[in-house]
N, C-alpha and C positions, 0 to 999 in steps of 0.2 A: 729382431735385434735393434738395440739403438744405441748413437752414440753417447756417451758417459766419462767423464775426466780422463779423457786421453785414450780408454779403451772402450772396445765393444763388445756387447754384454747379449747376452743370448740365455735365454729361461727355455729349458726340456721338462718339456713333458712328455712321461715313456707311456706308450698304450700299445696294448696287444692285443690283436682280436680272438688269433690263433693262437693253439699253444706248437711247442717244442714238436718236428716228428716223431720222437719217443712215445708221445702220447698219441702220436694216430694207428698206431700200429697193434692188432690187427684189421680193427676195423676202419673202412678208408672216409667213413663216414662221419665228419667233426660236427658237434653240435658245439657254439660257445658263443658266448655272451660278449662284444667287445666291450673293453674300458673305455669311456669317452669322458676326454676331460673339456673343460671347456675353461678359455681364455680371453680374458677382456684386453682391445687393442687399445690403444692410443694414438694421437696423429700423427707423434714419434717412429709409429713401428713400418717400418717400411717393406719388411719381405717375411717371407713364413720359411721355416725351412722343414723338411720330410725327409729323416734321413732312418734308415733300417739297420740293424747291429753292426754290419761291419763298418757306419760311417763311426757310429759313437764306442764303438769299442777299440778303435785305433786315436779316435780323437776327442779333446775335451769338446764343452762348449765352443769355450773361447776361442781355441783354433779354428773351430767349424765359421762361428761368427769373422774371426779377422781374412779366412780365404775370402770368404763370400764380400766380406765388405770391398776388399781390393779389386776381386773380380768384376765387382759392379761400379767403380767407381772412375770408372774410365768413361769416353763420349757415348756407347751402344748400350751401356749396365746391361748387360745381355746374362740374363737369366743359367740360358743353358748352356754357355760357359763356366761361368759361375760352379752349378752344377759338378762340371766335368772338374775344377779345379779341384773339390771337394774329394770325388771321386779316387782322384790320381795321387793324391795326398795321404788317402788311405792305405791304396795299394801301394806305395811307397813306404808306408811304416808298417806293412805287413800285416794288413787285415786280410782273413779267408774266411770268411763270412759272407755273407751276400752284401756287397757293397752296391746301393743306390738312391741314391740323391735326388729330390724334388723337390728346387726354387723357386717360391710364389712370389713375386713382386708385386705388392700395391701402389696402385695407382695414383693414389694419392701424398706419395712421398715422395721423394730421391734419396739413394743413399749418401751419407756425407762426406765432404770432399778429402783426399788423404790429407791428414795434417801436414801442415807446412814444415813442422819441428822436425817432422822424417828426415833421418839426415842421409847424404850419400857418400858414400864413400869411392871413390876411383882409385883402384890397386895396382894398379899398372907397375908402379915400384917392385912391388913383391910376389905379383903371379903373372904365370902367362898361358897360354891357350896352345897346345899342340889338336891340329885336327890329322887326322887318315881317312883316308875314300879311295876306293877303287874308281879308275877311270872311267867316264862315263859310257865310252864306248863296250865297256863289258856289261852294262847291265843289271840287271837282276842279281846276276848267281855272283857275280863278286859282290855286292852289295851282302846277300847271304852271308859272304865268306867274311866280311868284314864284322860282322857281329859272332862270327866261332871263332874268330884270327883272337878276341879280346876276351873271350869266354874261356877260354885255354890258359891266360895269362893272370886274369887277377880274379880276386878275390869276390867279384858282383856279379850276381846272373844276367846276364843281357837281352835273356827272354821277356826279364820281368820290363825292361827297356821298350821292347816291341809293343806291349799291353799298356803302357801308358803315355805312349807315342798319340794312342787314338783318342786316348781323355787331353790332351794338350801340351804339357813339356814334359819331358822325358830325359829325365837328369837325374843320377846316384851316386852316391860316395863308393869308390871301390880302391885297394889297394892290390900293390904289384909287391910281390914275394919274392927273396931267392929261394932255392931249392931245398936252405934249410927252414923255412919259415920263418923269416924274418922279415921285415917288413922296407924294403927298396924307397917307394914313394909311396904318399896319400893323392889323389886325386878325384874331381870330378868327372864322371863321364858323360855326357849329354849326347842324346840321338836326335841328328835338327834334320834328317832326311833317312829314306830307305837306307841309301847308299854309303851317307856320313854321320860322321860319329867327333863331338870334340873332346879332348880330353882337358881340362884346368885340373894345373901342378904349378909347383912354386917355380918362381925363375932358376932358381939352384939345381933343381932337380929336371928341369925340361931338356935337357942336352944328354944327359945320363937317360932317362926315358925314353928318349928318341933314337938313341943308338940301340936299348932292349926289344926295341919295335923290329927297328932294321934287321937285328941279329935272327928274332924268331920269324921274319915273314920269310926267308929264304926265297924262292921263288914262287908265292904268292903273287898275284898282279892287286897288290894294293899300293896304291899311293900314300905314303905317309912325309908331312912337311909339319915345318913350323909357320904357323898363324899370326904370331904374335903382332906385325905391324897392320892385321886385318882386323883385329877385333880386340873389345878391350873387356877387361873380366870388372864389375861395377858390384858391388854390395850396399844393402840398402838397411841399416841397423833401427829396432825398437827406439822408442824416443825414450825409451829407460835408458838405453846407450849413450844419450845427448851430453856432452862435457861442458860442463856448467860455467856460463860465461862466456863460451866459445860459438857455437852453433848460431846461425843465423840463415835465414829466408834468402835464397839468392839465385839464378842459374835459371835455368830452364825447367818448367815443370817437368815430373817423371810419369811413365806412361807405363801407368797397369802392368794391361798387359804382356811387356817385356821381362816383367819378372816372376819370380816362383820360390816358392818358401825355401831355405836351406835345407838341402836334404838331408844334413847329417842332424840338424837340432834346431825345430820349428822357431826355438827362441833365439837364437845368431840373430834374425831377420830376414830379408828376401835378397836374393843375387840374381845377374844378368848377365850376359855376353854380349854388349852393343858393340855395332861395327864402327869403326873409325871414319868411315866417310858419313855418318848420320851425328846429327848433333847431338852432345851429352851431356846431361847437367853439370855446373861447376861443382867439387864436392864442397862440403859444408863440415865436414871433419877428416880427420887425419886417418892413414895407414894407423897409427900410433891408435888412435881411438879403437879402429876395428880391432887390434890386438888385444887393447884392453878389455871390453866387451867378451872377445872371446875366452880370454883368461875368467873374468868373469860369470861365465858359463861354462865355464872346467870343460873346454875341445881343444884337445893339442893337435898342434900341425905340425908337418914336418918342412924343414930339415929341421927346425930349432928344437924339438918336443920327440922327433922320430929321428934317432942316430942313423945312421945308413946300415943295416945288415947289423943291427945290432937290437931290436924291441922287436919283441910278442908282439902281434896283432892286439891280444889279448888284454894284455899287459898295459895299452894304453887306450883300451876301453872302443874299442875299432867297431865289436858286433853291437853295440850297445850304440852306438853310431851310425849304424845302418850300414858300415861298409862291408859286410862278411854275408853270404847267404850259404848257409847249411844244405841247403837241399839242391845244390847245383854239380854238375858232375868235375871231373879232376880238372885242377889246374897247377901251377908250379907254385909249392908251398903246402897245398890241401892239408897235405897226411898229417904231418906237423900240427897243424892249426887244427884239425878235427881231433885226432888226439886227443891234444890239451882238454879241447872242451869237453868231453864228451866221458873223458878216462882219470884224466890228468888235476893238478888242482891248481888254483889262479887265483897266488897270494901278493901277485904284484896289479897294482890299478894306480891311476891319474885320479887323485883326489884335486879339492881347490886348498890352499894353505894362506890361511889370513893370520898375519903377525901384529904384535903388539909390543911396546918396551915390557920387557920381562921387570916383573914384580910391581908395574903400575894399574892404576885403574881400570887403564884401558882393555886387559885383560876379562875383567868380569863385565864389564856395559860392549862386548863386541860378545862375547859367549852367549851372553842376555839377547843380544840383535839375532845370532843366527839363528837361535831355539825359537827365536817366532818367527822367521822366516818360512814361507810355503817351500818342502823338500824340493816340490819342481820347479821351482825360480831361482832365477840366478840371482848370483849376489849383489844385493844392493849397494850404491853410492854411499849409502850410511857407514859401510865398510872401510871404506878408502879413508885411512888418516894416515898424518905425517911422523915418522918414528924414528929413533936415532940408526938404527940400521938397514936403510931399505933392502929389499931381497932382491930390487933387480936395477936398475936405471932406463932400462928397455928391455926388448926384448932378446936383442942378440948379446946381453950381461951373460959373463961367466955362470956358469950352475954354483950352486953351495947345497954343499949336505946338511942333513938336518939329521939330530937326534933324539933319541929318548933317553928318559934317567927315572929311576926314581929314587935317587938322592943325588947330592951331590959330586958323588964319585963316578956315579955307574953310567956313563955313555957308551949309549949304542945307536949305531947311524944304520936309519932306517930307510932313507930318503935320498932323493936327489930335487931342487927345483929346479924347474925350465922356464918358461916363459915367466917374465913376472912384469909388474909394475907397483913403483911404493912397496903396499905392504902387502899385497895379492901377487900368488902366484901359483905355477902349476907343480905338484910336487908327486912325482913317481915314487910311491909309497910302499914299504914293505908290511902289510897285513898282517893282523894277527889271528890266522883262520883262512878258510878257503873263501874265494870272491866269484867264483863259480859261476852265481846267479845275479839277477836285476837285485832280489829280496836280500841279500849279502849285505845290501846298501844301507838298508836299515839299521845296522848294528855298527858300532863304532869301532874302525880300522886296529885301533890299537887301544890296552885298557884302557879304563876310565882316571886311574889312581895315577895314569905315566904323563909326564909333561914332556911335550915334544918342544926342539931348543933347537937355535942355529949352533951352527961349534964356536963363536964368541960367547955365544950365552948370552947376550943380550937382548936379544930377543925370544919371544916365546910365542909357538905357532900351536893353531887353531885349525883343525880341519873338517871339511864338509864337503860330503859327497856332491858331485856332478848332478844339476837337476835332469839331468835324461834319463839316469837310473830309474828315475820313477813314474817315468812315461811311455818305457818298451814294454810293446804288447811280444804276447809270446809268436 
């Protein structure tokens, strides 16, 4: 890989020596030819990478290339870290394949330094960190109990926790259910020890979370507190995120190794949990940035985007987010949510909704922008223009419905938007068809012939699927 206008580029080339074991069977005896390709370096190229189906079937190049480059670009560039990040990144987006990783570094390069434009964000305002741990003096088997106490509760298998504990950070999206299937809080769960486990939720929901804890551990010996003045929840956004004008070089440098891809959507950027008594870079953008960005990348969060005991997991694109595992046994909510998926149809989804003043130009040169835009990137800055009716002022703005017509009489409100800024925003959409699947995504929410409209009419909304739609492996 080498570095290239802000991103890092990575050239595959696939060779097989062997085939599939379909083809060895019955005889155990393979005769075959391998493919050898062969590749000219340059003094640019600084490492090789050797990755087996399950690395490149959960992930692109590019992702392969921006772990590795992160992982090396700290004081050790240590290889077989490197490696493991690769590894756990898969298993994270649900590769079962043979996942394994070999990173060659030459010797005659270093990888290059993170860009300075990286910007950080400190969230402190609007998340906080609940950890639970069984006391040290029990051991082992509470530590045990502490990963079934969570497996019971939400919606993430905490096995798959244990399995990427040993490749290096062990952190997944999982949500907490009521009994009807609805969806309480979104949260991070991260395992930093046998015995502990942290949870990152918003500050809104950390008080409510922590009383569902207490409720279900009855007499359990787990300790369960709030964190929050011990540790500070940090994100670290693409320099596509950078707000132009604003962002500048400043603070302490950041350190690799303390971060790890976002587990809900490699393109967010990377987050961390630095503790309060270690120094932390100044941020370089806003709470306000990181919102936009993620509206940008069509991920809603809760409370703003997830009402309390009132959205489908489903509904606001949650498995498609990594935070739902199908193959884990019950927990409060399951029936419900397995249901749905499996029997049920799923005509409501979180599209991104980009407006325009109704009946000006701007309508056909932003149609024109998103049709060349790559399905799996989030939307560009080219997007964000100024309109006479913005859809949000922030993000905690009143929701507004949105509808379709096709004429002038005939309004029907399809919609709800959430999170917004300007003229982007998140909008709980009602489908026309079932959304069932990733491939659903392909096909346009609602006809082609219907114009979707605020209820002033003045403006007129454009929607495009969530680039993660087209990056869940099965």
């Amino acid at each position: 890989g080498k570095k290239d206008a802000s991103q890092m580029m990575m050239f595959l080339s696939t060779c097989r020596g062997f085939g599939d074991p379909t083809f060895k069977n019955p005889d155990p005896i393979v005769i075959a030819t391998p493919d050898v390709k062969t590749v000219d370096l340059v003094p640019e190229d600084w490492a090789c990478v050797l990755g087996s189906d399950g690395i490149f079937d959960a992930l692109s190049d590019q992702e392969v290339a921006d772990i590795i480059w992160r992982a090396m670009a700290g004081q050790g560039k240590d290889a077989v870290r490197a490696a493991k990040e690769v590894v756990q990144t898969a298993l994270r987006k649900g590769s079962r394949d043979n996942v394994t990783a070999v990173i060659c570094r030459f010797g005659w390069a270093s990888p290059p330094e993170m860009d300075s434009a990286v910007a950080a964000v400190i969230s402190s305002s609007g998340l906080e960190n609940t950890a639970f741990a069984p006391p040290v003096e029990w051991g082992a088997w509470n530590g045990e109990n502490s990963g079934q106490f969570l497996q019971g509760l939400c919606t993430q298998d905490m096995q798959s926790l244990q399995i990427m504990r040993s490749a290096g950070h062990a952190v997944l999206p999982a949500a907490f259910l009521s009994p009807k299937g609805k969806v309480l809080c979104d949260t991070l769960v991260q395992q930093v020890d046998k015995h502990e486990y942290f949870v990152d939720c918003h500050k809104e929901s950390a008080t409510p979370l922590l009383r569902l804890l207490l409720r279900h551990r009855l007499r359990q010996p787990l300790t369960i507190e709030n964190i929050t003045k011990s540790y500070l929840p940090c994100a670290v956004l693409p320099v596509d995120a950078e707000a132009q004008g604003e962002a500048e070089t400043k603070g302490e440098k950041l350190d690799p190794t303390d971060f790890f891809p976002d587990p809900r959507f490699a393109g967010l950027g990377h987050r961390a949990v630095l503790s309060t008594k270690s120094s932390t870079p100044a941020p370089l953008m806003t709470v306000s940035d990181y919102h936009q960005w993620r509206v940008r990348c069509g991920v809603p969060e809760g409370p703003r985007d997830l009402k309390v005991d009132e959205i489908m997991p489903l509904h606001v694109n949650m498995e498609l987010l990594n935070f739902v595992s199908f193959s884990k046994g019950c927990y409060v909510g399951q029936e419900l949510l397995t249901r749905t998926k499996h029997r049920g149809a799923v005509r409501r989804r979180v599209f991104i909704a980009v407006a325009a003043d109704y009946g000006s130009d701007q309508v056909a040169k932003l149609r024109q922008v998103l049709k060349q835009l790559d399905p799996g990137s989030p939307v560009t800055a080219s997007c964000i223009i100024p309109i006479e009716e913005p859809l949000g002022h922030d993000v905690a703005s009143e929701a507004l419905a949105v509808f379709s017509r096709r004429d002038q009489s005939d309004l029907k409100q399809i919609g709800v938007l959430q999170s917004a800024c300007q003229n982007l925003a998140l909008c709980l959409l009602r489908c026309d068809g079932d959304f069932n699947h990733p491939k659903s995504f392909e096909n346009p929410p609602v006809p082609e012939d219907t114009e979707i409209v605020t209820a002033s009419g003045r403006s007129q909304i454009l929607m495009r699927a969530p680039p993660y739609a087209f990056v869940q492996t099965e």
